[in-house]
N, C-alpha and C positions, 0 to 999 in steps of 0.2 A: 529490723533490729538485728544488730549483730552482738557477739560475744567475744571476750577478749582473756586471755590466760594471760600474764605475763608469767616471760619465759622462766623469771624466776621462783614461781609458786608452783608452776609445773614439775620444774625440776627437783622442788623442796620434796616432792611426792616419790615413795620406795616405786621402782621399776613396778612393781605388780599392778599396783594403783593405778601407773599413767595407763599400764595396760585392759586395765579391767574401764577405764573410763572410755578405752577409742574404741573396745568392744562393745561399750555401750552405744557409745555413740552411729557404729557404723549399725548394730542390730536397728536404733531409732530411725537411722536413716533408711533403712531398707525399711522398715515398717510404714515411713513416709511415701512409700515410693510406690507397695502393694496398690492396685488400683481399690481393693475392698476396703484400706484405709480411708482412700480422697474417697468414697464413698461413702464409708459413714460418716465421716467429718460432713459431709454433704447435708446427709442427710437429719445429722445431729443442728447442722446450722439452720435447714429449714425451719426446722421444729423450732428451736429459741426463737426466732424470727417471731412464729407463729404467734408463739404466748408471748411476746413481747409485743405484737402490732394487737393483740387481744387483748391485752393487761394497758394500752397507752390510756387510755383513758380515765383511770383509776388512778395508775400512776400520775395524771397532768392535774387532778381533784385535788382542790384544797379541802377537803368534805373533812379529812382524816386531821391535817391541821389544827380547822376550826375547831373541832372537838377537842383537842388537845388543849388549846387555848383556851376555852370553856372551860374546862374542869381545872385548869391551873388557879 
């Protein structure tokens, strides 16, 4: 996915602003870049993974539906 400024909203912004945005941007990017970031991102995706391949089953149950539609 990419992201797009037009040049004219950019420019609608006081100098400080565009400033304080590319220093964000460039701190985001170096925070990207630290190997201890792709790290936990790593590590934080196993985990979802985890409780999501452990949750599928529940998740795929009409069990919770049917109840629903029972008591309607």
């Amino acid at each position: 996915m990419s992201y797009f400024i037009e040049q004219q909203e950019w420019q609608s912004l006081p100098e400080y602003a565009q400033r304080d945005v590319y220093d964000y941007f460039l701190h985001i990017k170096q925070r990207c870049e630290s190997k201890s970031y792709i790290e936990r991102n790593k590590s934080e995706t196993i985990a979802f993974s985890n409780l999501s391949a452990s949750n599928i089953e529940e998740w795929a149950s009409d069990k919770e539906d049917n109840e629903r539609e029972s008591n309607s």
